[in-house]
C-alpha positions, 0 to 999 in steps of 0.5 A, a space after each residue: 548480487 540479489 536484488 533489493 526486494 520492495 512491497 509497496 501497499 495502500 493504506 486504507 482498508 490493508 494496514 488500517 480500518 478504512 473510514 469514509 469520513 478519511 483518518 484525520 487523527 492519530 487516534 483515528 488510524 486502527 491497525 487492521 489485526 495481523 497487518 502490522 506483524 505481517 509488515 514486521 515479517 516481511 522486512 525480517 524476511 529482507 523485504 522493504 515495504 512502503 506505503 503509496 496512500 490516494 489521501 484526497 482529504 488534502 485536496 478537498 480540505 478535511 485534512 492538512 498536512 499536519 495531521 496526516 504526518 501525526 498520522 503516518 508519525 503514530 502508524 511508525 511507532 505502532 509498527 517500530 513496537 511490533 517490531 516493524 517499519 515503513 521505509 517511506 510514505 508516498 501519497 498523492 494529496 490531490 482531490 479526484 478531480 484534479 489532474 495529477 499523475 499522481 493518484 492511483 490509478 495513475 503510476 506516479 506514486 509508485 514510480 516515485 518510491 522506486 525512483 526514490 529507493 532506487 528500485 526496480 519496479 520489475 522486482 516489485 509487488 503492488 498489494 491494494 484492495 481496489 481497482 485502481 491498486 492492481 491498475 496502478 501496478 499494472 501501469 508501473 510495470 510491477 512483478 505482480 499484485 495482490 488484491 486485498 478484497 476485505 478493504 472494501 466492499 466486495 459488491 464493488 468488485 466488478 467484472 471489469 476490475 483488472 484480475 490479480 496475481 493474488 487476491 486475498 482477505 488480509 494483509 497478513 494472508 497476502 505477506 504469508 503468500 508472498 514469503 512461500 511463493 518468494 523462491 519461485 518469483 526470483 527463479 
């Protein structure tokens, strides 16, 4: 029996245009060109994606509950109409000052989804553009990480970020990479 296969990657800078001032609108989020066909390719290609999005506004009161549900609600139908889904939406809501296990880098997002889905994190591939996506992937346990470098500023790469498996500029560069290199993760 194959082995369910599972994405999960953030949202902010991969699927969306990255804003300092947080997505708090639907009319806020704007997909990334190529990301959300690069998600319909890989659910085609029998892969299950979800998203594990740090979503600090909450915490810190800019954003509520409400909101960042019409948020995700615009996101799953501009993915439905390319033909796309998300299976889940994981986010922590804590502010970074907050104690939590939650927030990436802490694994706790992406342990729940696997749990959830009933998963294992071994077949898994944790796509991000920060330190704190690869360090979360490599806490979790995931088969590999692949970094996504225009999500954010690249003078903030530092030498000390933990290395990817694959870094990449886009989604849907990161989605091509891991269709071809598929048979060979699974040999």
């Amino acid at each position: 029996m194959q082995t369910p296969k599972l994405v999960i990657t953030g949202r902010d800078g991969i699927l969306n245009f990255f804003r300092s001032d947080h997505v708090k609108a639907p009319e806020e989020w704007q997909p990334i060109p190529g990301a959300l066909e690069a998600v319909a390719r890989l659910n085609h290609a029998g892969w299950h994606v979800v998203v594990a999005t740090n979503q600090s506004g909450i915490g810190r009161g800019m954003i509520d509950m409400t909101s960042v549900n019409a948020v995700h609600q615009h996101m799953m139908k501009l993915l439905s109409e390319k033909g796309g889904r998300i299976d889940a939406v994981f986010f922590c809501p804590h502010a970074a000052t907050e104690q939590c296990d939650c927030r990436k880098p802490a694994p706790g997002l992406l342990r729940r989804a696997a749990r959830d889905l009933s998963l294992d994190l071994a077949s898994c591939v944790m796509v991000g553009g920060d330190a704190c996506d690869v360090q979360a992937g490599r806490a979790a346990g995931v088969a590999a990480c692949i970094r996504i470098v225009d999500a954010i500023d690249p003078a903030a790469i530092a030498a000390a970020d933990p290395p990817a498996d694959y870094t990449c500029t886009r989604l849907a560069e990161a989605a091509r990479w891991l269709l071809e290199h598929e048979q060979t993760r699974s040999a």
